[in-house]
ROVODREN-165501 format. One record per atom (N, C-alpha, C, CB): residue in three letters; chain; residue number from 1; x, y, z; atom name. Coordinates in steps of 0.001 Angstrom, whole numbers, always signed. Each point is the difference from the previous one (the first is absolute). Glycine has a CB too. Layout:
<recs>
 code unit pos       X       Y       Z site
  ALA    A NUM       X       Y       Z   CA
...
</recs>
This chain:
<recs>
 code unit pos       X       Y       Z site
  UNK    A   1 +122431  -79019  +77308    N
  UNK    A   1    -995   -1006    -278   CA
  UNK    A   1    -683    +338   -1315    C
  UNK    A   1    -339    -441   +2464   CB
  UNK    A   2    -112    -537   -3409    N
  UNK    A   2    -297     +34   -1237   CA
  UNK    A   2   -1188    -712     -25    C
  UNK    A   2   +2176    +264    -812   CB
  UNK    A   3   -3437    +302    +369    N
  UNK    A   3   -1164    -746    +238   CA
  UNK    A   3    -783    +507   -1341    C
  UNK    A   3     +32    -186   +2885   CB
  UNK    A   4   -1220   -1132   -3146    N
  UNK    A   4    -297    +568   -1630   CA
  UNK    A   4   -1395    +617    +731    C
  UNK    A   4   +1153   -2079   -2407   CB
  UNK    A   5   -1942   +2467   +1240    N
  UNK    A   5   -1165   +1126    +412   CA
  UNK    A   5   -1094    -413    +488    C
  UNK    A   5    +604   +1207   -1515   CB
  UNK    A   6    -859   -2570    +956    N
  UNK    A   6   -1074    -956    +766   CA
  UNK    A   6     +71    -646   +1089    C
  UNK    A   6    -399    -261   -1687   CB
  UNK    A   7   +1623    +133   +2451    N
  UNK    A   7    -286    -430   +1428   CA
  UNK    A   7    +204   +1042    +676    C
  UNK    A   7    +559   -2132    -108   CB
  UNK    A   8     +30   +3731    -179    N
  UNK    A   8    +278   +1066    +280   CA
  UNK    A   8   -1490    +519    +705    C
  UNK    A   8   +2100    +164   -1936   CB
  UNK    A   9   -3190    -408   +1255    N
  UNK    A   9   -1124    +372     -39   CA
  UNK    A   9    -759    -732    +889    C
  UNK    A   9    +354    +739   -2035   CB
  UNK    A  10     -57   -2159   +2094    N
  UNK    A  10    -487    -768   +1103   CA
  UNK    A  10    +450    -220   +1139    C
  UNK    A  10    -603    -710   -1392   CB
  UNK    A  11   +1508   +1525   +1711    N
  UNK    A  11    +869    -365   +1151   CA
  UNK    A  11    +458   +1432    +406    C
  UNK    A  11    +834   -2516    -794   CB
  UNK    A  12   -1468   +3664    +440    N
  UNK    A  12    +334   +1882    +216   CA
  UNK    A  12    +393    -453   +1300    C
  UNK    A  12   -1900   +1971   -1361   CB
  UNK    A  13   +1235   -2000   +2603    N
  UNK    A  13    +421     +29   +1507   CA
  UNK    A  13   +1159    -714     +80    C
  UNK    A  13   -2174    +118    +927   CB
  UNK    A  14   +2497    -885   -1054    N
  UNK    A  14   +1517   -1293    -171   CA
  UNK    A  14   +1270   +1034    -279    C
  UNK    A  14   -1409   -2449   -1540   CB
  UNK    A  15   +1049   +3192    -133    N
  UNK    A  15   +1137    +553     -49   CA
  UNK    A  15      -1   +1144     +76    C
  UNK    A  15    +591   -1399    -903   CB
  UNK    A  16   -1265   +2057   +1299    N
  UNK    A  16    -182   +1367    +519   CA
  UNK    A  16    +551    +128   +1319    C
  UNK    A  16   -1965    +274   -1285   CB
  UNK    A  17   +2010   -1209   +2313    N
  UNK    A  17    +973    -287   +1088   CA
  UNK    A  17   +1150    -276    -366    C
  UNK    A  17   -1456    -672   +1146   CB
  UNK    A  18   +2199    -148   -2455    N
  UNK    A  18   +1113    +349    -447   CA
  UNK    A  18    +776    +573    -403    C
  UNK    A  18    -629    -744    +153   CB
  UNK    A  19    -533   +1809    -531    N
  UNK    A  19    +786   +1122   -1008   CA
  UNK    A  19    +196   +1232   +1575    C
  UNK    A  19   -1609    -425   -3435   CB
  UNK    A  20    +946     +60   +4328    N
  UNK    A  20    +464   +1222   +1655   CA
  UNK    A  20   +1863    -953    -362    C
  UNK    A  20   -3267    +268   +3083   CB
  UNK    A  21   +3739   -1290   -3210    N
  UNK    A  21   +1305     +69     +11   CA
  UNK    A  21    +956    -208   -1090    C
  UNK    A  21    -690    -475   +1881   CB
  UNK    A  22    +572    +386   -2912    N
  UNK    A  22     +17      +6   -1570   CA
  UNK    A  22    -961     +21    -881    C
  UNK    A  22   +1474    -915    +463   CB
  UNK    A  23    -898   +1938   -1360    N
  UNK    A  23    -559    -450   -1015   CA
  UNK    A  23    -682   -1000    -778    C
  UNK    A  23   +1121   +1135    +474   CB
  UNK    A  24   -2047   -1211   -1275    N
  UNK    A  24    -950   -1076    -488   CA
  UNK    A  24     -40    +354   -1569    C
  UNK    A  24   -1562    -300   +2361   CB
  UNK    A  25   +2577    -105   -3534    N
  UNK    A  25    -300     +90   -1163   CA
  UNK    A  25   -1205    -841    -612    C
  UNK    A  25   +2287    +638     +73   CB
  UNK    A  26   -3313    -533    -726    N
  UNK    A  26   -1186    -515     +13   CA
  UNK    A  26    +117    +262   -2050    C
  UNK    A  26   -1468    +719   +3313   CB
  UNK    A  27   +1798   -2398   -3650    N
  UNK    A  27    -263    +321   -1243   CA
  UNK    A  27   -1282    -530    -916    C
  UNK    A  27   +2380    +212    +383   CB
  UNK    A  28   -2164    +131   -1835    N
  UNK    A  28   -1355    -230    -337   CA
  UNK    A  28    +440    -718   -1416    C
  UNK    A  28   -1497   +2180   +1364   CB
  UNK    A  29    +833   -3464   -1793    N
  UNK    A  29    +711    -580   -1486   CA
  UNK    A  29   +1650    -453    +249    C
  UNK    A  29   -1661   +1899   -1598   CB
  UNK    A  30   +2013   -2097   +2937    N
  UNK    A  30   +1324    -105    +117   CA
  UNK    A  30    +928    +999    -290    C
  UNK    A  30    -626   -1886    -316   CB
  UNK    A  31     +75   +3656    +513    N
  UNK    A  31   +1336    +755    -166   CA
  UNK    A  31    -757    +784   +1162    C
  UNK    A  31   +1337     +51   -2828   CB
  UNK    A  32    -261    +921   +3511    N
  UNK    A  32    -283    +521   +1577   CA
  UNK    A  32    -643   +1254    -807    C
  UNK    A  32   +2228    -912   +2152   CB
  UNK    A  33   -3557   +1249   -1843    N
  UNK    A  33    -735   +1213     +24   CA
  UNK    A  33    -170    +848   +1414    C
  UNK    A  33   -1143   -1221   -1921   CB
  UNK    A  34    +946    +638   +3208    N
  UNK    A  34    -370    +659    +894   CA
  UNK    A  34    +946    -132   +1041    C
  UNK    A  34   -2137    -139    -762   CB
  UNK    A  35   +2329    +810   +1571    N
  UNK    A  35    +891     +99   +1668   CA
  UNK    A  35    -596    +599   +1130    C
  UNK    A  35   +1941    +300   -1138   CB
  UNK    A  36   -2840   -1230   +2378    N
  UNK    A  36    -371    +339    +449   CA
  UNK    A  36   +1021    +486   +1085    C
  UNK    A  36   -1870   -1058   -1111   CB
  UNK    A  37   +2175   +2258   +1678    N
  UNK    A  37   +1109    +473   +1160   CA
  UNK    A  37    -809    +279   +1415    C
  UNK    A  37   +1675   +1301   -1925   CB
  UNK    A  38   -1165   -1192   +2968    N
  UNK    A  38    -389    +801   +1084   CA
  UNK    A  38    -121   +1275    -137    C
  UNK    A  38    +835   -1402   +1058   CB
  UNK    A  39   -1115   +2258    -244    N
  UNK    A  39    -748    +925    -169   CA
  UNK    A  39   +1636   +1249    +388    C
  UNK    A  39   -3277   -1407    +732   CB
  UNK    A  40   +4063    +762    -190    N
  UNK    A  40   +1141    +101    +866   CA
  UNK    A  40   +1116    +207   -1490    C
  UNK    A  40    -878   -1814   +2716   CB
  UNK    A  41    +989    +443   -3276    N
  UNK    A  41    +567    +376   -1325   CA
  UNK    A  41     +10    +467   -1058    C
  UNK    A  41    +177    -847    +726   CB
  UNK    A  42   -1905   +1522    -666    N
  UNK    A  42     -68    +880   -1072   CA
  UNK    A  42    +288    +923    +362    C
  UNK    A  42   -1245    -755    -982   CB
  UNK    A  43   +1081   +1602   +2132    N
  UNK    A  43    +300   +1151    +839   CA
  UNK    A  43   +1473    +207    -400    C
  UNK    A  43   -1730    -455   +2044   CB
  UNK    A  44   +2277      -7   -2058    N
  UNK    A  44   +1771    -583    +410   CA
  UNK    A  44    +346    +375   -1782    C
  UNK    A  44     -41   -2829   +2474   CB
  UNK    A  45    -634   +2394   -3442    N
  UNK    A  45    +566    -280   -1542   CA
  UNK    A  45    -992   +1374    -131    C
  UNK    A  45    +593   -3211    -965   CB
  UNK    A  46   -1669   +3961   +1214    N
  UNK    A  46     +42   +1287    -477   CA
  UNK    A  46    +884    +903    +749    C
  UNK    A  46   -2150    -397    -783   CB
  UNK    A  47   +2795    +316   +2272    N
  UNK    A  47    +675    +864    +441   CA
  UNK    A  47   +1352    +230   -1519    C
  UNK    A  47    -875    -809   +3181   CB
  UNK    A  48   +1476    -821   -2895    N
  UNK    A  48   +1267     +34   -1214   CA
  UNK    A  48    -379    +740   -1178    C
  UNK    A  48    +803   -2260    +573   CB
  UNK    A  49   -2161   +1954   -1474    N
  UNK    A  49     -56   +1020    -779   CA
  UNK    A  49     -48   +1468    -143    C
  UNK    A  49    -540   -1701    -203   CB
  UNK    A  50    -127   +2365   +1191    N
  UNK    A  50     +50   +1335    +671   CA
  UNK    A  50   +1461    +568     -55    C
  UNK    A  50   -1957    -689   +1586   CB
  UNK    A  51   +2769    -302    -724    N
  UNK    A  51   +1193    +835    +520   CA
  UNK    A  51    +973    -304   -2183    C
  UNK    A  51    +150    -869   +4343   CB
  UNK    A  52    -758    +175   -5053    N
  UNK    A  52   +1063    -443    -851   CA
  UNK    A  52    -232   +1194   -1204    C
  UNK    A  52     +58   -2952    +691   CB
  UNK    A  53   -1689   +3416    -315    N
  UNK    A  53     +61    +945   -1308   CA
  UNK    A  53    +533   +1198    +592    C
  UNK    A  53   -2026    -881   -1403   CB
  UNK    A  54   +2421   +1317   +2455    N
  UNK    A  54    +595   +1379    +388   CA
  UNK    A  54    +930    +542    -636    C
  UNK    A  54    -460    -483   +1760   CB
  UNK    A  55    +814   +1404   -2594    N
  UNK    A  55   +1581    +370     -43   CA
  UNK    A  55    +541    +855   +1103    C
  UNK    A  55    -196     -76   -2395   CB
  UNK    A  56   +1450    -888   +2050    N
  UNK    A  56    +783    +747   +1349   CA
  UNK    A  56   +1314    +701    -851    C
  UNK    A  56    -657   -2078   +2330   CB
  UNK    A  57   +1017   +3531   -1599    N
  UNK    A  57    +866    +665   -1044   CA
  UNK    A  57   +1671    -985    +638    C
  UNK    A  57   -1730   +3233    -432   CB
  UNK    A  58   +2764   -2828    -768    N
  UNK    A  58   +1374    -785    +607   CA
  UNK    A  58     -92   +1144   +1159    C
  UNK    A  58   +1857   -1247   -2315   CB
  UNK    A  59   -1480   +2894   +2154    N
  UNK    A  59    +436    +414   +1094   CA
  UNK    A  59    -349     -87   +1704    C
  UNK    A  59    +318   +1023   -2065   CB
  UNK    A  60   -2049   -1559   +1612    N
  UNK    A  60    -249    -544   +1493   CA
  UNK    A  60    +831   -1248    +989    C
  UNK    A  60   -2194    +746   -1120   CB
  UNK    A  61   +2762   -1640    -180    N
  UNK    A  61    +343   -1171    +740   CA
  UNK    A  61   +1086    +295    +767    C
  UNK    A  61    -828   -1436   -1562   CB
  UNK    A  62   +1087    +630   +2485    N
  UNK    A  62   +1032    -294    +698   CA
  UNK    A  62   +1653    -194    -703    C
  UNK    A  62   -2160    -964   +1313   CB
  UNK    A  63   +3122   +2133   -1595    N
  UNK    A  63   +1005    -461    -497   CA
  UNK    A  63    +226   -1759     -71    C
  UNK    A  63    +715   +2473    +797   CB
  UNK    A  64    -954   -3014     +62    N
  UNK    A  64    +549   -1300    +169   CA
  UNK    A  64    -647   -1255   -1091    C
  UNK    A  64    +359    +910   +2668   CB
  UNK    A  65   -1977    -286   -2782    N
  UNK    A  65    -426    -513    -895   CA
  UNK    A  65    +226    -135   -1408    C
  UNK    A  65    -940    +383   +1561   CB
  UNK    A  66   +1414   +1065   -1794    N
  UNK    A  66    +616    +798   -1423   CA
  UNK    A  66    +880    -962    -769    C
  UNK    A  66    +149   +2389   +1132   CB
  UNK    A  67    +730   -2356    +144    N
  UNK    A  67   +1442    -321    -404   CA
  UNK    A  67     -55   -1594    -513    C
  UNK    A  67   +1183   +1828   +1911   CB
  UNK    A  68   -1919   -2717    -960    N
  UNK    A  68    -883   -1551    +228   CA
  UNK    A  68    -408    +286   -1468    C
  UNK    A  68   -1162    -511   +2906   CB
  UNK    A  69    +617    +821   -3461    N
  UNK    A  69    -882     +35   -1434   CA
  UNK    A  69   +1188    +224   -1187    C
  UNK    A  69   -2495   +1278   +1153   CB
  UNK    A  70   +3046    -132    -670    N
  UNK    A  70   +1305    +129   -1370   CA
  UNK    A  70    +971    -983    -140    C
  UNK    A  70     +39   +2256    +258   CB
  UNK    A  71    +111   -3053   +1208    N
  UNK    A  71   +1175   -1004    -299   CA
  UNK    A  71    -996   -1196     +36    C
  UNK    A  71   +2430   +1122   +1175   CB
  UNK    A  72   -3482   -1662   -1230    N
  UNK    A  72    -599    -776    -226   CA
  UNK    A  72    +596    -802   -1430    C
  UNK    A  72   -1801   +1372   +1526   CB
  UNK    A  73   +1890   -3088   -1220    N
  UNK    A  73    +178    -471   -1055   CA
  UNK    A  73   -1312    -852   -1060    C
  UNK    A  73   +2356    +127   +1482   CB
  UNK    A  74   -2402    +281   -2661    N
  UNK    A  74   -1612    -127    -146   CA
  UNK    A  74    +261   -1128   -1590    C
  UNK    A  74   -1340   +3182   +1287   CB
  UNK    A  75   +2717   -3860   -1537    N
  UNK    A  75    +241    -411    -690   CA
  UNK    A  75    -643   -1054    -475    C
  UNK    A  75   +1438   +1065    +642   CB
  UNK    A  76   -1572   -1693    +709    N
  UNK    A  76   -1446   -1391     -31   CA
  UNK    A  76   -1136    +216    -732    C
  UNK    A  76    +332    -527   +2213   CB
  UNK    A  77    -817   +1816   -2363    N
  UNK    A  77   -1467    +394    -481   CA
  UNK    A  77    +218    -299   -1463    C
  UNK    A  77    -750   +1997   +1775   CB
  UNK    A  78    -827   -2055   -1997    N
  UNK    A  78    -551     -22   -1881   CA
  UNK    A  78    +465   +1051    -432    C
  UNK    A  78   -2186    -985     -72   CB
  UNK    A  79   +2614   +1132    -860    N
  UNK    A  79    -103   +1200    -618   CA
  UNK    A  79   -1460    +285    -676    C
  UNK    A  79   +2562    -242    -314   CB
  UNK    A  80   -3034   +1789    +487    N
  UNK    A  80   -1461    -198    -668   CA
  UNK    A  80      -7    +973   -1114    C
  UNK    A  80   -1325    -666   +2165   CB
</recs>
């Protein structure tokens, strides 16, 4: 749901019950500044960040993973 900042403001209870089941992009001048989430999906998007900055060594992984990564085909990608 995409809502601009002035009815955002007049209507907090409305979409603050929307945002318990999606997200609520809330923009301002017509470009998205704000996202109101549940409390559930922010929980959820800092866990993902947590677990994403970890390094994990190769020798821990699971051969199976190893092998999954070396024969991986990655041809589709950008080059950067």
């Amino acid at each position: 749901m995409i809502i601009n900042a002035s009815d955002f403001q007049k209507r907090l209870g409305e979409f603050a019950d929307i945002a318990r089941r999606e997200p609520v992009t809330i923009t301002r001048h017509g470009r998205s500044s704000l996202v109101l989430l549940s409390i559930e999906d922010y929980q959820r998007l800092k866990e993902i960040e947590a677990r994403s900055t970890q390094v994990v060594k190769v020798t821990e992984m699971p051969a199976e993973t190893v092998d999954a990564m070396r024969s991986a085909d990655l041809s589709h990608l950008p080059e950067t």
